[in-house]
C-alpha beads as a LAMMPS data file, in Angstrom:
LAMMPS data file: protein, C-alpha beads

388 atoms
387 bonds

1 atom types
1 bond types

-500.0 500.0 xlo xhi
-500.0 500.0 ylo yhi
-500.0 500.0 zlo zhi

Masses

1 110.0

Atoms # bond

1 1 1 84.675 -202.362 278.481
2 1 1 84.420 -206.114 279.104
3 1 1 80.887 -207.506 277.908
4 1 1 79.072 -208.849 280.394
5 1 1 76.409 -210.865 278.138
6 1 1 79.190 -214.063 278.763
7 1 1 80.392 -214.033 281.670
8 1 1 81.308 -216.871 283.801
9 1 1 81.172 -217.890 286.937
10 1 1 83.000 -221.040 288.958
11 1 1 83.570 -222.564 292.128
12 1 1 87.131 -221.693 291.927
13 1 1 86.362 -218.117 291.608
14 1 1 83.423 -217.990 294.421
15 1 1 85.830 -219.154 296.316
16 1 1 88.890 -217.097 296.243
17 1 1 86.052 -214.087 296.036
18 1 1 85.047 -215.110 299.823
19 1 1 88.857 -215.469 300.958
20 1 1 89.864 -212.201 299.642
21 1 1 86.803 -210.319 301.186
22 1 1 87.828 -211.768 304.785
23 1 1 91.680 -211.208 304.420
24 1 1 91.336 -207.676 303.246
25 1 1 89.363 -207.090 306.199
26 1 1 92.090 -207.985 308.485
27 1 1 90.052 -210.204 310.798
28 1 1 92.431 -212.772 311.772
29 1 1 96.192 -212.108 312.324
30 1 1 98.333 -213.642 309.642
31 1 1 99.399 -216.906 310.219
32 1 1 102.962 -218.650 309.528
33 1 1 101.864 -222.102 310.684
34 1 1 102.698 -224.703 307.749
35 1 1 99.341 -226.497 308.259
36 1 1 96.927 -223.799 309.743
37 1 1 97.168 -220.740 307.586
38 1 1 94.674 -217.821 307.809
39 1 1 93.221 -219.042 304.502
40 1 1 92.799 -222.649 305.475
41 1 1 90.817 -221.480 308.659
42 1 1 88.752 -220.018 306.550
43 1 1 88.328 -222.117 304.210
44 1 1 86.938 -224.628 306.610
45 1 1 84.890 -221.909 308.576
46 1 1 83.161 -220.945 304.827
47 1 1 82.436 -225.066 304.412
48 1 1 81.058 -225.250 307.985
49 1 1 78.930 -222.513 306.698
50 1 1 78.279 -223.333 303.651
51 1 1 76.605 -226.797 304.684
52 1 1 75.226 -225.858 308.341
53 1 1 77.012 -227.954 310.338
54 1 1 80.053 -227.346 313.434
55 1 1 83.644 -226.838 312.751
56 1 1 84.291 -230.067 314.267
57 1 1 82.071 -232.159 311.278
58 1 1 84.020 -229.457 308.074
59 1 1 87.096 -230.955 309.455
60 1 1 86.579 -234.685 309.932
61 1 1 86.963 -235.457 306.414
62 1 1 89.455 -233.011 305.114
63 1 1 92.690 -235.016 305.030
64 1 1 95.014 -232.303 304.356
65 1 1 92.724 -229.877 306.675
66 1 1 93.752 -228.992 310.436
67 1 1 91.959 -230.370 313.167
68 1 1 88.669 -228.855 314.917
69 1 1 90.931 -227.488 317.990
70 1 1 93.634 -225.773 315.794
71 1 1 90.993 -224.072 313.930
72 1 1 89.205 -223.089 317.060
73 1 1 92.378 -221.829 318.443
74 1 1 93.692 -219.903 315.315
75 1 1 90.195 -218.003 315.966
76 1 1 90.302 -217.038 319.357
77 1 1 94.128 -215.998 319.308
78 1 1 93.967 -214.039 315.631
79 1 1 90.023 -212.614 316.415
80 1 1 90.429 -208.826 317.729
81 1 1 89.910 -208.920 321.520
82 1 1 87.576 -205.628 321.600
83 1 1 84.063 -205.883 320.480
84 1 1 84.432 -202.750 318.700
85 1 1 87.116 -203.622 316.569
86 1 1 85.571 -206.979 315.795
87 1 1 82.322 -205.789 315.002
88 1 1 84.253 -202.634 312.884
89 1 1 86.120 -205.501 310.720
90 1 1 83.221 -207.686 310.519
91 1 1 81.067 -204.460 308.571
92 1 1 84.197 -204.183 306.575
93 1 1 84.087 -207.690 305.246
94 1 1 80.507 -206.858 304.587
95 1 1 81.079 -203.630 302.588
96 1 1 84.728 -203.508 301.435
97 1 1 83.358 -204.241 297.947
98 1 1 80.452 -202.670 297.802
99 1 1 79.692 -201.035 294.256
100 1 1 80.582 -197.139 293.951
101 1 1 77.689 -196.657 291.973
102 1 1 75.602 -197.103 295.239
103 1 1 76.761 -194.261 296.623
104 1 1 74.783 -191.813 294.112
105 1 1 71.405 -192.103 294.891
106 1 1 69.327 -192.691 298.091
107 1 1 67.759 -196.255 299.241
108 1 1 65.392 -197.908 300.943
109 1 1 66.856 -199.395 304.004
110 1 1 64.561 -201.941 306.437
111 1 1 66.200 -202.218 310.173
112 1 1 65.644 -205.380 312.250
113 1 1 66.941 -207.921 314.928
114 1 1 67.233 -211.645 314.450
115 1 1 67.140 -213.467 317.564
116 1 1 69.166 -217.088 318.066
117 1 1 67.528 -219.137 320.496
118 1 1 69.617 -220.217 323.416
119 1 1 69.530 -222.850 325.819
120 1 1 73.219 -222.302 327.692
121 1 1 74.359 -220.269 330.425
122 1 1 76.173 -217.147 329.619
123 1 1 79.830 -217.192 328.790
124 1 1 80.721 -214.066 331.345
125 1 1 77.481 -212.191 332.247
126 1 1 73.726 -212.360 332.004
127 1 1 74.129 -208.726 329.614
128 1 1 75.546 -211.307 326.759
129 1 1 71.866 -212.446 326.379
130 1 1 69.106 -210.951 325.297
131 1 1 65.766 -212.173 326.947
132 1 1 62.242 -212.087 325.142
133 1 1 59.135 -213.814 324.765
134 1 1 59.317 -217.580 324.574
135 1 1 60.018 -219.337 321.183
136 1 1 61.479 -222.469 320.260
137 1 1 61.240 -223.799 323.800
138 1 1 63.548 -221.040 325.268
139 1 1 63.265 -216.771 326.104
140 1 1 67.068 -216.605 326.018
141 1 1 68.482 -215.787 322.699
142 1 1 71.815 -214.201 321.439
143 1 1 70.404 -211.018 319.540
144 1 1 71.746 -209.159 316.525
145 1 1 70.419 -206.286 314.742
146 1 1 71.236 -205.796 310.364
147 1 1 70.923 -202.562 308.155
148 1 1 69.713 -204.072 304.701
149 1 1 69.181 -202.410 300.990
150 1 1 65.739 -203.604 300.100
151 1 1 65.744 -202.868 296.718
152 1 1 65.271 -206.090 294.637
153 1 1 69.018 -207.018 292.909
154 1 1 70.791 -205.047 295.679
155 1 1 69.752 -206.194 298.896
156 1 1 72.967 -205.876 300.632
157 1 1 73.385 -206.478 304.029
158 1 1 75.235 -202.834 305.481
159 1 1 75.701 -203.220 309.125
160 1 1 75.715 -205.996 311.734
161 1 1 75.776 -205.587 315.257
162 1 1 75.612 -207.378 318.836
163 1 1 72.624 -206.559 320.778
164 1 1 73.560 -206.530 324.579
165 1 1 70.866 -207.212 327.462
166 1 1 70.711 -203.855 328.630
167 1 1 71.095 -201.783 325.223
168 1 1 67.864 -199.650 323.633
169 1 1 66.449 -199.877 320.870
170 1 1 68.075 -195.991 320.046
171 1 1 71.306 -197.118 321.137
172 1 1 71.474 -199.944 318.713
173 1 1 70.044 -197.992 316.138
174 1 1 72.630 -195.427 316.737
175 1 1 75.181 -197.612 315.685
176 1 1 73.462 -198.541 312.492
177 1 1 73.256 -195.746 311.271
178 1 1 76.710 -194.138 311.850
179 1 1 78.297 -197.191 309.945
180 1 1 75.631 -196.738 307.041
181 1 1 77.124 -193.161 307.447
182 1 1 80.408 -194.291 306.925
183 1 1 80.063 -196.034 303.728
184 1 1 78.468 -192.796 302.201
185 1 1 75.244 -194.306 301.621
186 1 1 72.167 -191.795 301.543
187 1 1 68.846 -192.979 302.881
188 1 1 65.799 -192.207 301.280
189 1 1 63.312 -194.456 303.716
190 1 1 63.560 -196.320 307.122
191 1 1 61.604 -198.987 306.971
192 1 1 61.369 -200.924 310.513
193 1 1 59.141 -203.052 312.622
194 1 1 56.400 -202.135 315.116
195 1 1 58.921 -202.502 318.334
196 1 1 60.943 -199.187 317.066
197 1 1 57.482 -197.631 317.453
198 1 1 58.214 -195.375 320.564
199 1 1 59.130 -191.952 321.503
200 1 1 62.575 -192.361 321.696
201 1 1 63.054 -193.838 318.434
202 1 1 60.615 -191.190 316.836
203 1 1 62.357 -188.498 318.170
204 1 1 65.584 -189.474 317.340
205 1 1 64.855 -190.441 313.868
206 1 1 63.140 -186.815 313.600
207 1 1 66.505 -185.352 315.072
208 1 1 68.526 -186.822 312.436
209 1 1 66.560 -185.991 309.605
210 1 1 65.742 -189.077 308.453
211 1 1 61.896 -190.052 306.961
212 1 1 60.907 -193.488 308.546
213 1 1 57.661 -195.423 307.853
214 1 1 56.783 -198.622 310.481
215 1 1 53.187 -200.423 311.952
216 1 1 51.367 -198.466 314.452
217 1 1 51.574 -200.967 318.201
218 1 1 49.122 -200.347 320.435
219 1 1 49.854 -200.162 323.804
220 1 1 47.039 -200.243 327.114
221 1 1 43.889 -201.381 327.705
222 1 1 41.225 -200.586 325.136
223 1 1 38.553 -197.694 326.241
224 1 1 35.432 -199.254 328.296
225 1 1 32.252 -199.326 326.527
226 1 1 30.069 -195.786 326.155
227 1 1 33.551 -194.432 326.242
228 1 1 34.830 -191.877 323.455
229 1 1 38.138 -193.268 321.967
230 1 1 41.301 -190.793 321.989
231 1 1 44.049 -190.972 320.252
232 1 1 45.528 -194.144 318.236
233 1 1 42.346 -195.730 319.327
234 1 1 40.082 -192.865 317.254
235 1 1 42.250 -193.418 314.581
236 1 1 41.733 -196.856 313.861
237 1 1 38.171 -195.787 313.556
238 1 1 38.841 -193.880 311.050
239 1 1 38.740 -194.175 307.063
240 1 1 41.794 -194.479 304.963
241 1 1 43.900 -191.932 304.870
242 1 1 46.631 -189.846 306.560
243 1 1 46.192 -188.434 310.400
244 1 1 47.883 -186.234 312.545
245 1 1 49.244 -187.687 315.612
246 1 1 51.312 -186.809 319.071
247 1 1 53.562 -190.001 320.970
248 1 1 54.153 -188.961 324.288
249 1 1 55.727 -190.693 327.316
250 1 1 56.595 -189.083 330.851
251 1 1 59.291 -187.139 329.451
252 1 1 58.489 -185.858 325.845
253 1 1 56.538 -185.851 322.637
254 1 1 57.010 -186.114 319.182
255 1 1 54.766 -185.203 316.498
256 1 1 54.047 -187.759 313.213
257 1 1 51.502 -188.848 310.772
258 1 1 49.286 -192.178 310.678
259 1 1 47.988 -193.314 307.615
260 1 1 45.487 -196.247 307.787
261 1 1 45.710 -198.443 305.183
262 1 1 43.484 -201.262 303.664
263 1 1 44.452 -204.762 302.546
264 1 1 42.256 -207.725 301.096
265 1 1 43.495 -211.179 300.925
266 1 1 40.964 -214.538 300.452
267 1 1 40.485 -216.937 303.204
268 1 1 38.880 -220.013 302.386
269 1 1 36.018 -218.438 300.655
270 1 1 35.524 -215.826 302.561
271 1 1 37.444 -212.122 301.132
272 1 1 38.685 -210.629 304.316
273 1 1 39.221 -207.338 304.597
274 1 1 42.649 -206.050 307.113
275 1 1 42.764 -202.679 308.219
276 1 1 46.714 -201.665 308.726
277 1 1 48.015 -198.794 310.818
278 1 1 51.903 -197.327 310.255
279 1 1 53.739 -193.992 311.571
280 1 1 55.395 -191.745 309.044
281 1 1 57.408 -189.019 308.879
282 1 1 58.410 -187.263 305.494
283 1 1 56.499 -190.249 303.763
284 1 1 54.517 -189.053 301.112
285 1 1 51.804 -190.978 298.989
286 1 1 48.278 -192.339 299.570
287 1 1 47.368 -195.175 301.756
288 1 1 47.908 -197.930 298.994
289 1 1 51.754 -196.443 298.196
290 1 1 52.269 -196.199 301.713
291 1 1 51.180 -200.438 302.006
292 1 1 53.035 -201.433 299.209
293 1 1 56.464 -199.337 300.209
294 1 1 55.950 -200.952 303.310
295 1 1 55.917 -204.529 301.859
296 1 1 58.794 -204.244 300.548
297 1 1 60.749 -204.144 304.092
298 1 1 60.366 -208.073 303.883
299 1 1 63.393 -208.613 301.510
300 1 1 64.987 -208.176 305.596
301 1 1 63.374 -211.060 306.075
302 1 1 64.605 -212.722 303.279
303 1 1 68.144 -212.143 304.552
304 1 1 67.246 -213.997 307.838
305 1 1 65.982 -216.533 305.816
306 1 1 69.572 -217.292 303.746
307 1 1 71.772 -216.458 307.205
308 1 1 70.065 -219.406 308.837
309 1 1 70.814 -221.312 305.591
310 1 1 74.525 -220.666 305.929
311 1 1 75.136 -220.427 309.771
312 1 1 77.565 -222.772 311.335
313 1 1 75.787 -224.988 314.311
314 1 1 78.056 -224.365 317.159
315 1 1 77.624 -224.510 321.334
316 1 1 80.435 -222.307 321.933
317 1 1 78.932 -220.160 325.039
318 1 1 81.682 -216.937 323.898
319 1 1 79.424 -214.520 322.099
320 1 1 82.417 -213.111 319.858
321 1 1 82.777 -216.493 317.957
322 1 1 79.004 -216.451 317.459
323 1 1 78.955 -212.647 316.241
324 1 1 81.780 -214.107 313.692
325 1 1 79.753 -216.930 312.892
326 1 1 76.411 -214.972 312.022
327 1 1 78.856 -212.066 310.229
328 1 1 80.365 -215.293 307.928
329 1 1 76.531 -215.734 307.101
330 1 1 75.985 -212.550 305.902
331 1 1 79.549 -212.139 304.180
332 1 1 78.248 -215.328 301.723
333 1 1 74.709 -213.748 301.284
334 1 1 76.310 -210.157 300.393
335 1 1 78.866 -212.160 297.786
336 1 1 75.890 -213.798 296.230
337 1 1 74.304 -210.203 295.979
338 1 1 77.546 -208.833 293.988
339 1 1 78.151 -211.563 291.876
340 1 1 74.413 -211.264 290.619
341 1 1 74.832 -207.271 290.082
342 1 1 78.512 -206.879 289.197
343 1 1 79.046 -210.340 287.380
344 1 1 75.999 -211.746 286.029
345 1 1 73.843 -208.366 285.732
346 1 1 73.278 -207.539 282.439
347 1 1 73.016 -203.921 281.522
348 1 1 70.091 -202.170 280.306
349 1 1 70.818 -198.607 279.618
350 1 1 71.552 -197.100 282.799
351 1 1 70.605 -200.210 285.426
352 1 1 71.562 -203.664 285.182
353 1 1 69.127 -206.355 284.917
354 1 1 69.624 -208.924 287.546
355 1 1 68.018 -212.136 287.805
356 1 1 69.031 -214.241 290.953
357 1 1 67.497 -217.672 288.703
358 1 1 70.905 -217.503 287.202
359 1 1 72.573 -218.904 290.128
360 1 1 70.684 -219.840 293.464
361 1 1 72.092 -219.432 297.087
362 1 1 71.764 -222.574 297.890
363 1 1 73.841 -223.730 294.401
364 1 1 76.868 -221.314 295.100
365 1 1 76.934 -222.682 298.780
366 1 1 77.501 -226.487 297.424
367 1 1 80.504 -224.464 295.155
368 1 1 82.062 -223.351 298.293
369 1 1 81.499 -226.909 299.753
370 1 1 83.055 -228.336 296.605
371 1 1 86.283 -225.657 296.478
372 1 1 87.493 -226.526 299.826
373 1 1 87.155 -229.961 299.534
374 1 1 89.216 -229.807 295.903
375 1 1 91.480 -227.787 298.188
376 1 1 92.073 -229.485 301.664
377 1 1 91.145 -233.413 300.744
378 1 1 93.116 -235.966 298.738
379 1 1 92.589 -237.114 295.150
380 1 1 91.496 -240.456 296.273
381 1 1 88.311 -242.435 295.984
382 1 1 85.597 -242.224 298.485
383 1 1 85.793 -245.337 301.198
384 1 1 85.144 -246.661 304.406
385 1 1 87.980 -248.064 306.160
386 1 1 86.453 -251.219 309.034
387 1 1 89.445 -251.004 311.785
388 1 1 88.013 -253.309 314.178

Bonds

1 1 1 2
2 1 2 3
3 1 3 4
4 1 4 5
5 1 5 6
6 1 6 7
7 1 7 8
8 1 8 9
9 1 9 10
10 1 10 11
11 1 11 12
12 1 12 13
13 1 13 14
14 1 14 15
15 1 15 16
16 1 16 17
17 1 17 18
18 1 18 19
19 1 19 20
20 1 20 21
21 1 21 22
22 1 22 23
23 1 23 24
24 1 24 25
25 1 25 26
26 1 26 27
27 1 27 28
28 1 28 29
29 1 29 30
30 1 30 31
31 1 31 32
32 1 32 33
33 1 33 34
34 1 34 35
35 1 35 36
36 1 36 37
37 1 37 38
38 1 38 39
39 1 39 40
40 1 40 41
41 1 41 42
42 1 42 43
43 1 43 44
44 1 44 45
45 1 45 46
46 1 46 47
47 1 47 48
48 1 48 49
49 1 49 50
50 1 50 51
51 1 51 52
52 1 52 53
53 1 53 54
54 1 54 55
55 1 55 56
56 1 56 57
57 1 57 58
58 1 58 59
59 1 59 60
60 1 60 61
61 1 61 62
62 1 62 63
63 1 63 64
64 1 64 65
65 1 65 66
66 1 66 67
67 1 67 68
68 1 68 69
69 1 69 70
70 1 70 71
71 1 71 72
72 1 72 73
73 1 73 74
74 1 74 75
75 1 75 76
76 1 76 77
77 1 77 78
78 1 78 79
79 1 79 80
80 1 80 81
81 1 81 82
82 1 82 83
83 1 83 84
84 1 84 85
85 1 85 86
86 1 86 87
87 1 87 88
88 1 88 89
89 1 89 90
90 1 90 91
91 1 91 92
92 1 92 93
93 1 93 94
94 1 94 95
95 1 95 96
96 1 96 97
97 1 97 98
98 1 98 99
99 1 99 100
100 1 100 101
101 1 101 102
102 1 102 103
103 1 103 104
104 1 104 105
105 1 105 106
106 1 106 107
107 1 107 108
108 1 108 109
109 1 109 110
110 1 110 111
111 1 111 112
112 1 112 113
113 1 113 114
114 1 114 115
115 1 115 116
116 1 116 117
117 1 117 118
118 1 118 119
119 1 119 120
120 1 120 121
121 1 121 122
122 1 122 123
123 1 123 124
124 1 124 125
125 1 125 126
126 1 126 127
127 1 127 128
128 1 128 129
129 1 129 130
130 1 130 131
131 1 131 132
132 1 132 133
133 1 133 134
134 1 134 135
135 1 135 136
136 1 136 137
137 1 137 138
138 1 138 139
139 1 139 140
140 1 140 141
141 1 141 142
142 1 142 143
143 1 143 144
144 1 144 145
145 1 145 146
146 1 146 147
147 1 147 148
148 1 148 149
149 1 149 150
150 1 150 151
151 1 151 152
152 1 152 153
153 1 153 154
154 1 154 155
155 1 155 156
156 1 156 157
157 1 157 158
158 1 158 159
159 1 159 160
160 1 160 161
161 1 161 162
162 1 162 163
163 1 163 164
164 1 164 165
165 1 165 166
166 1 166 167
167 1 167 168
168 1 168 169
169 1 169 170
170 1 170 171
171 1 171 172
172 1 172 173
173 1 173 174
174 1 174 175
175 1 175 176
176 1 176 177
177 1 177 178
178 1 178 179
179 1 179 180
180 1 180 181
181 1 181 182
182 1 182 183
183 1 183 184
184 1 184 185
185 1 185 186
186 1 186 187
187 1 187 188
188 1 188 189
189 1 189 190
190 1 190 191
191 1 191 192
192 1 192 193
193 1 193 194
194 1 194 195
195 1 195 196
196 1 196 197
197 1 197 198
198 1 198 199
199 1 199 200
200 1 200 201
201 1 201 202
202 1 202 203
203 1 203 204
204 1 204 205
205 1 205 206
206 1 206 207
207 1 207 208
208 1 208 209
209 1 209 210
210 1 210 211
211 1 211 212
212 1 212 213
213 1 213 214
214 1 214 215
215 1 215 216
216 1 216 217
217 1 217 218
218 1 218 219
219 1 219 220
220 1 220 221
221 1 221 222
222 1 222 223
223 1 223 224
224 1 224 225
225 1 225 226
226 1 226 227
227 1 227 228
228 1 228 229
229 1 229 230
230 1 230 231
231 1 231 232
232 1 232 233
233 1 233 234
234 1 234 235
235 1 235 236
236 1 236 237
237 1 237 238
238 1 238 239
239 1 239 240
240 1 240 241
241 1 241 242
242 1 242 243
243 1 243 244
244 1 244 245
245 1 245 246
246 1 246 247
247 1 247 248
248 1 248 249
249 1 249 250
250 1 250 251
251 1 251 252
252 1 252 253
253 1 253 254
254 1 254 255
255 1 255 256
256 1 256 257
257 1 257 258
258 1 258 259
259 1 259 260
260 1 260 261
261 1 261 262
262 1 262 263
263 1 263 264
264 1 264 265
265 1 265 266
266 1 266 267
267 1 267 268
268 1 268 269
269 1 269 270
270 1 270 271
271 1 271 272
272 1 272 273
273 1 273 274
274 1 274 275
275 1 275 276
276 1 276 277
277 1 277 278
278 1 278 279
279 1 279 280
280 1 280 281
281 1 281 282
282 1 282 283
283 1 283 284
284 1 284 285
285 1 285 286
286 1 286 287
287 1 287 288
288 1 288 289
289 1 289 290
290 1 290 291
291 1 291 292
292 1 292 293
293 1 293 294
294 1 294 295
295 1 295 296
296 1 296 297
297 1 297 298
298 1 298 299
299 1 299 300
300 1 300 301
301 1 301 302
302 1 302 303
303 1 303 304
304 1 304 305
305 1 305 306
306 1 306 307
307 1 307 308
308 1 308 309
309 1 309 310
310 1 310 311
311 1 311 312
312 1 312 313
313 1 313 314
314 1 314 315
315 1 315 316
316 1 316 317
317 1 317 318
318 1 318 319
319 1 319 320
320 1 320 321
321 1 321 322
322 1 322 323
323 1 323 324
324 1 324 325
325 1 325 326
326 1 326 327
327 1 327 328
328 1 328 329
329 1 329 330
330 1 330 331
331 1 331 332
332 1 332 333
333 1 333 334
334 1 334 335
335 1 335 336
336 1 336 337
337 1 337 338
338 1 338 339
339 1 339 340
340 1 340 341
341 1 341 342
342 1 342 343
343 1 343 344
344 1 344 345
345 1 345 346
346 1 346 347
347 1 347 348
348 1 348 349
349 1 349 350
350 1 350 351
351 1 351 352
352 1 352 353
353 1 353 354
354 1 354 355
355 1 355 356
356 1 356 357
357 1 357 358
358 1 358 359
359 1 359 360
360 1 360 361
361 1 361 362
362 1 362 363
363 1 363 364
364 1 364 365
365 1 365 366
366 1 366 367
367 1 367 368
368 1 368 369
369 1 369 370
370 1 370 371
371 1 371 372
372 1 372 373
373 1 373 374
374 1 374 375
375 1 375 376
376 1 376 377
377 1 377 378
378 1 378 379
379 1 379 380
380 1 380 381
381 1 381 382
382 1 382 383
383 1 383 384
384 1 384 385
385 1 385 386
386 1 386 387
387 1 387 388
């Protein structure tokens, strides 16, 4: 068994790592152009990436590199035309390499959407956008909604999909979960925000068998004075501890269990005291397990964080080359993930000690920069040639 106390890691190797997880996964048709293989496009699509800035700007200075059209064109005539197929490939890429060893206990998996701001018409129909409250100076935004491990040194990212205008929150979630299904992956929590707090999330989640823990959103106006409070609104009355409750809507119910919660945290110098309210079902533990499993559905967050430090800036209005775009993202987070735990982890009995110092995103996203400029540019000095 090779040793893994010595192991090393280039640019080189990130590299080629990257390629081969988006050839395998058969996203773009193979090329026979001289110029504009399917490697070069990607090449330039991982710098783009890999320094946050258009397609156009990775291939200004790459002398031996194709220009911004035939990369844009080798994309839309290689990408698959249906959504499904695209966004089937895309989890591949994702997943393809996944360690085996996952696959032999049950995680922790958080559940989320990121939302892009956008300030363009649609491409085809108003359905490609999804519309919320305002932020960042628009309340149009192209929406996508990730699966993630949140388990510290395995936070991979294990589905991606499109969120469409008119799509619930159950038929998103759906999908999620059948392609976590697919990899084999056994789920031991759902751990999701307070807008999957409904009845038809609940009651699907119960359906399915699957324990789920998320903050309590209050909906309505708040009781009048003199008033006895019912419901939600006794609860977060009460003490801490664990409460029986029923969600109901026009057309069903669901039974599940509040626990109220307590955090402190110092303000100034004042100690404020937060009282925090979440839904469970098949949770156990007291109140202060209950906050701290709960805290640890932020490493989704984290994710977010690293996509938008590897998304390409683009104004394309065609929502398939953005879906690619925020899937490329991912892809370089989830590489950084398995070189930490299947390259640099060392092991420690029967788990691996990972520690993500050894080799920052940021670092191995200037060693994809670096690789495809060693690859597409010229040997020559650096200059500035005046033509006027």
């Amino acid at each position: 068994m090779r040793s893994r106390t010595n192991c090393t890691v280039s640019a080189s190797q990130v590299h080629r790592w990257a390629l081969q997880w988006l050839v395998q996964a058969e996203l773009l048709k193979k090329r026979s152009s001289r110029k504009c293989t399917t490697e070069v496009v990607w090449s330039i699509v991982l710098r783009a990436g890999s320094q946050m800035i258009s397609i156009c700007a990775a291939c200004l200075d790459l002398v031996e590199g194709p220009s911004d059209q035939a990369v844009f064109d080798a994309l839309e005539a290689g990408l698959p035309k249906t959504l499904s197929v695209l966004e089937r490939r895309l989890n591949e890429s994702l997943t393809d390499y996944l360690p085996r060893s996952m696959r032999r206990r049950a995680w922790h998996v958080a559940i989320d959407w990121h939302l892009v701001p956008y300030y363009g018409e649609p491409h085809r129909s108003k359905n490609e956008l999804y519309y919320g409250k305002p932020r960042q100076g628009t309340k149009h935004f192209h929406a996508y909604a990730t699966a993630c491990v949140v388990v510290h040194g395995q936070r991979y990212t294990l589905a991606l999909s499109w969120v469409r205008r008119h799509e619930s929150t159950v038929t998103v979630l759906k999908r999620l979960i059948a392609r976590i299904r697919v990899l084999g992956l056994k789920i031991k929590v759902l751990l999701m925000d307070r807008a999957f707090f409904n009845v038809p999330v609940t009651s699907y989640l119960k359906d399915e068998r699957l324990p789920f823990l998320m903050p309590v959103m209050f909906r309505g106006r708040p009781p009048k004075k003199r008033k006895p409070r019912t419901g939600l609104r006794w609860i977060e009355r009460q003490g801490a501890g664990r409460y029986p409750h029923t969600l109901k809507n026009r057309k069903q119910q669901v039974k599940i269990t509040v626990v109220v919660a307590f955090r402190s945290y110092k303000k100034g110098k004042r100690r404020i005291k937060q009282k925090l309210l979440f839904g469970a079902w098949k949770v156990g533990g007291d109140p202060q397990y209950i906050r701290s499993l709960y805290r640890t559905r932020f490493g989704i967050e984290a994710s977010y964080r690293q996509l938008r430090q590897a998304r390409i800036y683009t104004c394309t209005r065609k929502p398939h080359l953005r879906l690619v775009f925020i899937g490329i993202a991912l892809l370089m987070r989830n590489l950084w993930v398995w070189i930490h735990a299947e390259q640099l982890g060392e092991r420690r009995g029967h788990h691996r000690e990972v520690r993500l110092e050894q080799l920052r995103f940021k670092r191995m996203l200037q060693w994809l920069v670096k690789a495809v400029a060693t690859l597409l540019h010229d040997p020559s000095a650096p200059c500035v040639v005046n033509n006027i």
